[in-house]
C-alpha angles and dihedrals in degrees: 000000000000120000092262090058109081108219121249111271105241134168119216138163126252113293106228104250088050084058096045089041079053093049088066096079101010091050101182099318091096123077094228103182093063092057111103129195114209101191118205104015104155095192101085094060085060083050090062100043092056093044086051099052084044095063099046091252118134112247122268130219099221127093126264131224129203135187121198109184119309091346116084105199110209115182084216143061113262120226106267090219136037109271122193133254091281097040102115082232105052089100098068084066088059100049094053090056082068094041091045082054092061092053090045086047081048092055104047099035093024112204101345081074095075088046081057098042091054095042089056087044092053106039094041100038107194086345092067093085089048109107091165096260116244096337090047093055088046092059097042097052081043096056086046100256114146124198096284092061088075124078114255097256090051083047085056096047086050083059102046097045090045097051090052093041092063090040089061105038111254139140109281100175101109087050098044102077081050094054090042073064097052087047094055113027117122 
């Protein structure tokens, strides 16, 4: 399929090793077999651009992703295997991680999530996914927040940036307190 040919819009359930990668971070305290991943939806990209425009911010020229519920909408085709750290396409794992945390967010606070989502969207703008990176999360733990003290897009951004850096082998301590959350959280 060359760059000028979209790709078939399909829905699928979880691969394995995308539930086991997901696992990382998630541990048993997801429903995975109720995640589905709707592949090139483009849709999604159209989404952004008006949110964008509704919030007074200039268009980008990168895909969006949405997850509504249990269902993560990507405007591209996801590798069908796992693919290392240099792979082009190691990225789009990590995408889904944060997608993924949208339908774990979905699970545990049901609808209200995607209220919250879109809050954090709207009052942060493209600051609403910035938790502060590893300082940020030493200060955080240090002035007593848990997981559930960040907004859900910042949540999301915990996830991706845990699972690679993990991928990638890199110290994971000040992220860690904030995944066991992720692992236990009711």
């Amino acid at each position: 399929m060359n760059a000028t040919t979209p790709c078939p819009p399909s829905v699928r359930r979880l691969h394995p090793w995308e539930i086991e990668a997901a696992r990382i971070v998630f541990g048993d305290n997801l429903d995975y077999d109720r995640v589905r991943v709707h592949e090139c939806t483009t849709w999604t990209d159209r989404i952004d651009q008006i949110g964008r425009r509704l919030k007074g911010m200039p268009p980008l020229e990168t895909h969006n992703a949405l997850t509504l519920g249990n269902h993560c909408y990507f405007p591209v085709r996801l590798p069908d295997q796992q693919v290392g750290v240099d792979h082009p396409d190691h990225y789009k794992l990590c995408w889904l991680i944060h997608e993924i945390t949208h339908a774990w967010q979905y699970q545990k606070l049901g609808w209200r999530y995607l209220a919250m989502a879109l809050q954090a969207q709207f009052t942060g703008k493209a600051a609403a996914y910035d938790f502060g990176q590893e300082e940020g999360l030493k200060k955080r733990r240090k002035d007593g927040w848990s997981l559930k003290k960040f907004n859900l897009e910042q949540q999301g951004d915990i996830a991706r940036t845990y699972y690679e850096r993990i991928q990638r082998g890199q110290d994971i301590s000040e992220w860690q307190p904030f995944v066991e959350d992720f692992q236990r959280l009711a």
